[in-house]
N, C-alpha and C positions, 0 to 999 in steps of 0.2 A: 605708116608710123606717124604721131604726132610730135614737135615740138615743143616744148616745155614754157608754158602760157604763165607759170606764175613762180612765186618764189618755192615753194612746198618741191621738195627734192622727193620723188619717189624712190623705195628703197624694195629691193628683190630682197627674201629672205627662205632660208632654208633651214630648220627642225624635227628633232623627232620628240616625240613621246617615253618619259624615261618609265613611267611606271605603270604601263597599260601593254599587259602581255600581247592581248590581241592587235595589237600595233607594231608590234616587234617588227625590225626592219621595214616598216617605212618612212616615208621624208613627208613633211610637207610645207610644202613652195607656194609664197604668199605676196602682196604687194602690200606697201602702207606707208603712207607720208608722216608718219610717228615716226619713232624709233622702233627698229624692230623687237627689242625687248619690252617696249609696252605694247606692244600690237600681241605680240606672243603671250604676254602676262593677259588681257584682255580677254583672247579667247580660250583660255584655258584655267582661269581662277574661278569660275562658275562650276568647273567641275572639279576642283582640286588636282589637277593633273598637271606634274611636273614636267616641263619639256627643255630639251637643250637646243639653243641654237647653234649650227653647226656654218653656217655660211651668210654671209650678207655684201651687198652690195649696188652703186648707186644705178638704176633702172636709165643708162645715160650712154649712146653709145659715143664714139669717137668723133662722129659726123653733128652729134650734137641730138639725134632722135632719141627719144626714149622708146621703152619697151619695155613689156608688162607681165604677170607673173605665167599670163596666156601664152606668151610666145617661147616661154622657158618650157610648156607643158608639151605644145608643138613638139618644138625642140626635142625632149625625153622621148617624145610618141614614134619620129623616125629613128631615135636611137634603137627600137623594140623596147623601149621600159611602160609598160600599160599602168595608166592611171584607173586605182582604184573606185567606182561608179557610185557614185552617190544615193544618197536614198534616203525616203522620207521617215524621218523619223519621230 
């Protein structure tokens, strides 16, 4: 884990997709030194697609380390939750 080198607060973020059937019950968990609602507006106003954000939070543990949207995916993967695999599109 690294330490937090500057002033930019990294923020964990969690949403879904409101009006993309084929999306239907998924999440997706992001990082971004914006605010999570313009990070969310950013990558989804190119396609028109509405998304709610459901969670956020600062990427900042107790001890003062941060941690990244990587280690939340970790996290999910021993829970048994399988992140869906990417592809070129």
């Amino acid at each position: 884990m690294q330490r937090i080198n500057s002033l930019q607060q990294k923020i964990i973020y969690v949403y879904s997709h409101l009006d993309v059937t084929s999306h239907a019950g998924w999440l997706k968990v992001g990082e971004t030194t914006q605010t999570a609602e313009g990070r969310v507006r950013t990558q989804n106003e190119a396609d028109n697609v509405r998304a709610q954000i459901l969670w956020t939070t600062t990427a900042l543990r107790n001890n003062g380390e941060t941690f990244s949207d990587k280690d939340i995916h970790r996290l999910l993967e021993t829970k048994g939750i399988e992140r869906e695999k990417k592809h070129n599109t």
